[in-house]
C-alpha positions as MATLAB code, in Angstrom:
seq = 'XXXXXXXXXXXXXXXXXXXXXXXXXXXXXXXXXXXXXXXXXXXXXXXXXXXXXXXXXXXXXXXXXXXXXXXXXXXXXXXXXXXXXXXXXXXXXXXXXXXXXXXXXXXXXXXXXXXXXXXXXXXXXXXXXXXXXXXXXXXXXXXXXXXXXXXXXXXXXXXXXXXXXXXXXXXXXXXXXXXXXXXXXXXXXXXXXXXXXXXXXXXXXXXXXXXXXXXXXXXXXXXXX';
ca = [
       0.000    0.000    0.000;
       1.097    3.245   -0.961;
       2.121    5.643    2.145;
       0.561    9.168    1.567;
       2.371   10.688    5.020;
      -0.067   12.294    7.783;
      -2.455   14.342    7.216;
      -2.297   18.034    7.024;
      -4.179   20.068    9.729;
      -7.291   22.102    8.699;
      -7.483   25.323    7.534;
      -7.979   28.481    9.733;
     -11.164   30.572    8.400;
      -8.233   33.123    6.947;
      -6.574   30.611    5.017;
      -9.428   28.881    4.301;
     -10.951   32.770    2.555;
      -7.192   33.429    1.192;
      -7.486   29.627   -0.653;
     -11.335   30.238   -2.662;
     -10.078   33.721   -3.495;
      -7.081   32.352   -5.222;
      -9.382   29.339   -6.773;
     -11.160   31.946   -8.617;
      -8.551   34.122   -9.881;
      -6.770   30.963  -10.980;
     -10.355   29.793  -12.892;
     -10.366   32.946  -14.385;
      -6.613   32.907  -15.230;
      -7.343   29.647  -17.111;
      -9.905   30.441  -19.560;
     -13.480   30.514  -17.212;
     -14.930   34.072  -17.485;
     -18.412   33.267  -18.024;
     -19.888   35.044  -14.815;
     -22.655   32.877  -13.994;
     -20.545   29.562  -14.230;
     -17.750   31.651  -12.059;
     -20.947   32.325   -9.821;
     -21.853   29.030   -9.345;
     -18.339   27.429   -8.160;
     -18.006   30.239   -6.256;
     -20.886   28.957   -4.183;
     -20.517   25.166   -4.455;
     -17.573   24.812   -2.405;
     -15.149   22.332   -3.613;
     -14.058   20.930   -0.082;
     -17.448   19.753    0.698;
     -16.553   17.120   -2.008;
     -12.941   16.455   -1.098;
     -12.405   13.887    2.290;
      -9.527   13.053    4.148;
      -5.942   13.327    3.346;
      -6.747   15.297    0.333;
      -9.033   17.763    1.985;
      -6.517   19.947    2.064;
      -5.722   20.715   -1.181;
      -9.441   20.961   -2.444;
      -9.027   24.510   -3.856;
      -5.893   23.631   -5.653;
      -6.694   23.304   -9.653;
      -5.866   19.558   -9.728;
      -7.513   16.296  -10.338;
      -7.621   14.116   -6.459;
      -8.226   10.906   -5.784;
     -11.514    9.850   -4.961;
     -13.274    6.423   -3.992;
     -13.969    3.400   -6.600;
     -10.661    4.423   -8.244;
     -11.991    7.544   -9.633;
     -11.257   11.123   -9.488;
     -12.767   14.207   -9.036;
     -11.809   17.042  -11.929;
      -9.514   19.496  -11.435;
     -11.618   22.606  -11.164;
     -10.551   24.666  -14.814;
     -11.700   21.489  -16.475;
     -14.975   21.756  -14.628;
     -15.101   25.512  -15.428;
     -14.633   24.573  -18.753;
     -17.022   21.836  -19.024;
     -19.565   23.892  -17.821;
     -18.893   27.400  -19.919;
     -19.091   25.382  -22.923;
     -22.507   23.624  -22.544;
     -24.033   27.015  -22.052;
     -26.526   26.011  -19.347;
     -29.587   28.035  -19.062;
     -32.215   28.415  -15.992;
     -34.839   25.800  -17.733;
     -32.519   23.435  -19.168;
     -32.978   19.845  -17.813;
     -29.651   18.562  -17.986;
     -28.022   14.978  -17.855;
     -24.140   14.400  -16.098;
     -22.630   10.429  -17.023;
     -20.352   10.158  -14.420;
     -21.641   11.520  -10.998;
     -18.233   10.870   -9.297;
     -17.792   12.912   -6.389;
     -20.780   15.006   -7.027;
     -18.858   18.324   -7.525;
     -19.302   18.873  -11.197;
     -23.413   17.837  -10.672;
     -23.553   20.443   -7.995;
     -22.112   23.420   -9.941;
     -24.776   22.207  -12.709;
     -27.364   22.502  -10.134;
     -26.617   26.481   -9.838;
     -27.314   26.869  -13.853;
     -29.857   24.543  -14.151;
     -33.535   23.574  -13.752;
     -32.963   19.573  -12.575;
     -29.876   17.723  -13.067;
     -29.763   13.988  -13.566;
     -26.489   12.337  -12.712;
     -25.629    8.100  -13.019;
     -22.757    6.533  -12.187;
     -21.611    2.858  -12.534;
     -20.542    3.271   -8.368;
     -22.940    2.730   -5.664;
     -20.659    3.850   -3.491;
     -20.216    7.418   -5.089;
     -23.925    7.903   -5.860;
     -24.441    7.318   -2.476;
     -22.122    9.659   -0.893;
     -22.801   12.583   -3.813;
     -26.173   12.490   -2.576;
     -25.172   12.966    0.866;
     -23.313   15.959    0.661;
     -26.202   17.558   -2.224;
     -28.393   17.088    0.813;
     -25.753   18.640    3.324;
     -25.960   21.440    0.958;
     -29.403   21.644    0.778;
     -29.006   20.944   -3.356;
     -32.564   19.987   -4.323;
     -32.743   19.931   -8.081;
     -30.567   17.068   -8.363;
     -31.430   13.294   -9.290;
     -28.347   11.149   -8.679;
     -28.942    7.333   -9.415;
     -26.968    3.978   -9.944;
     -26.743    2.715  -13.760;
     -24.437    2.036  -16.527;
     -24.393    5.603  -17.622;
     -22.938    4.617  -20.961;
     -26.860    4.470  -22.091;
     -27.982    7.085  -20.898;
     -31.621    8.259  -19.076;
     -34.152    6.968  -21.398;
     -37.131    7.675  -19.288;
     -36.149   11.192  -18.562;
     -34.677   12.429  -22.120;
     -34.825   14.328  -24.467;
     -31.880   16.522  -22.825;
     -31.034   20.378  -23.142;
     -27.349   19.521  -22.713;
     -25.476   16.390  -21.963;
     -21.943   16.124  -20.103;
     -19.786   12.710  -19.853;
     -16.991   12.727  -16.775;
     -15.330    9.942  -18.291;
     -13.612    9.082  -22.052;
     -15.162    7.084  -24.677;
     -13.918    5.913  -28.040;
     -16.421    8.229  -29.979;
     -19.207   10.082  -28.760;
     -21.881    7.023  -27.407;
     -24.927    7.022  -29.823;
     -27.585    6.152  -27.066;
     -26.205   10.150  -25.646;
     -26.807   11.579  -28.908;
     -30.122   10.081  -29.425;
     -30.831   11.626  -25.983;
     -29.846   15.035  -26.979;
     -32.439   17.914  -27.653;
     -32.598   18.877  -31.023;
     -30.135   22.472  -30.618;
     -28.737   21.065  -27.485;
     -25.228   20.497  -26.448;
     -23.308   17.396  -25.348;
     -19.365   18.149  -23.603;
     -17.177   15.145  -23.134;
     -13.821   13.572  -23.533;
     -12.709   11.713  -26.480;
     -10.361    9.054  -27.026;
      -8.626    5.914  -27.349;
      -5.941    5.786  -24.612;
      -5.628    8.187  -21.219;
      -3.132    9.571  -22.883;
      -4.588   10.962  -26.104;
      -8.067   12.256  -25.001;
      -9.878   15.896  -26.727;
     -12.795   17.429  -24.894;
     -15.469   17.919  -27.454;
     -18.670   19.803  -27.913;
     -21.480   18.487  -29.773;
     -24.266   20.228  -30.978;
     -27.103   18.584  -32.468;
     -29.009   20.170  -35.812;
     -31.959   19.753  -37.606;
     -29.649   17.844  -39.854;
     -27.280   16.082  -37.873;
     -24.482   16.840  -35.101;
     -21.595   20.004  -35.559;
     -18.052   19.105  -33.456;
     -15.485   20.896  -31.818;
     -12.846   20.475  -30.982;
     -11.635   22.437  -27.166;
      -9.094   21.009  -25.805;
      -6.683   18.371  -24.418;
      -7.563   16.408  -21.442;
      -7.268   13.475  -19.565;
     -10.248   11.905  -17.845;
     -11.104    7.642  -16.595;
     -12.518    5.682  -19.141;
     -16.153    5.386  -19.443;
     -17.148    1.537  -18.744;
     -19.975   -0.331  -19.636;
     -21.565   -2.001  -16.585;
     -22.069   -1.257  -13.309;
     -19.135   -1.432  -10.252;
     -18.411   -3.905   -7.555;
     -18.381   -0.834   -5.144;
];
């Protein structure tokens, strides 16, 4: 077992104010300027969503480790994520990959109801814990194989997918809102991933390409956890 060293005593209030000031200039410095997505993770703190030996670090812009083997994003990539689907107030939208529940929560902030599904238990379980610590009501987090997506509840505003696929999963497109707007990851290895946008026409779907990323890869199934 890997040692991580002891953990790192809490925050004082000061630090704790000098830390989320610093998180937002850094999402800014990084490409977020939208003001209601800055807005929104300015409210949803990230250290509700980060436990144990990590804790401390929960306003750094990095990707930490989470249970199940997954991760929880580093926050620009969540900033990111979220400027480009362009949530608005009555969107409904759909999140594959609930994970630590961070990314559903800033979603809740834009958003008329979010559905989130993840593979773990585990994690659905404890996202929904801390949206109810929170008081986060417009959330739905349940346990499926997300790579299908939310029949019963679609068509979708916007889609967003936490973890990479090979292409773009057809059951997600299907599931998209005529002029809505799927973000996810792209690619074949963890090493070679592009976060895309998707928008779907009356004709078909437009790409773009964003960026460079690296994200878990989305499995079929659900977890042992």
């Amino acid at each position: 077992m890997t040692q991580l060293g002891p953990q790192e005593p809490p925050l004082t209030s000061a630090e704790l104010a000098e830390r989320k000031m610093q998180f937002l200039f850094h999402l800014r410095s990084k490409g977020v300027t939208d003001a209601r997505v800055l807005t929104a993770m300015e409210k949803i703190d990230r250290g509700a969503f980060v436990r144990g030996l990590f804790a401390t670090r929960a306003y750094e812009d990095m990707p930490l480790p989470i249970a199940c083997g997954q991760t929880i994003s580093q926050p620009s990539v969540v900033g990111l994520m979220t400027q480009a689907l362009n949530v608005q107030p009555r969107h409904k939208v759909l999140e594959v990959g609930t994970g630590s529940g961070y990314q559903a929560a800033v979603l809740s902030q834009l958003a008329r109801r979010v559905y989130t599904v993840d593979r773990f238990r585990l994690l659905v379980q404890s996202a929904r814990a801390v949206f109810d610590a929170l008081n986060i009501t417009n959330i739905t987090a349940i346990t499926l194989d997300g790579s299908f997506g939310l029949a019963e509840q679609a068509p979708f505003d916007r889609i967003i997918v936490t973890a990479a696929a090979e292409d773009p999963p057809s059951p997600l497109l299907a599931q998209l809102r005529e002029g809505g707007i799927m973000v996810l990851p792209v690619g074949q290895s963890d090493a070679v991933q592009s976060l895309i946008k998707v928008t779907r026409t009356e004709t078909g779907f437009d790409y773009e390409e964003l960026r460079p990323v690296r994200f878990v890869p989305l499995l079929e199934g659900l977890g042992n956890e």
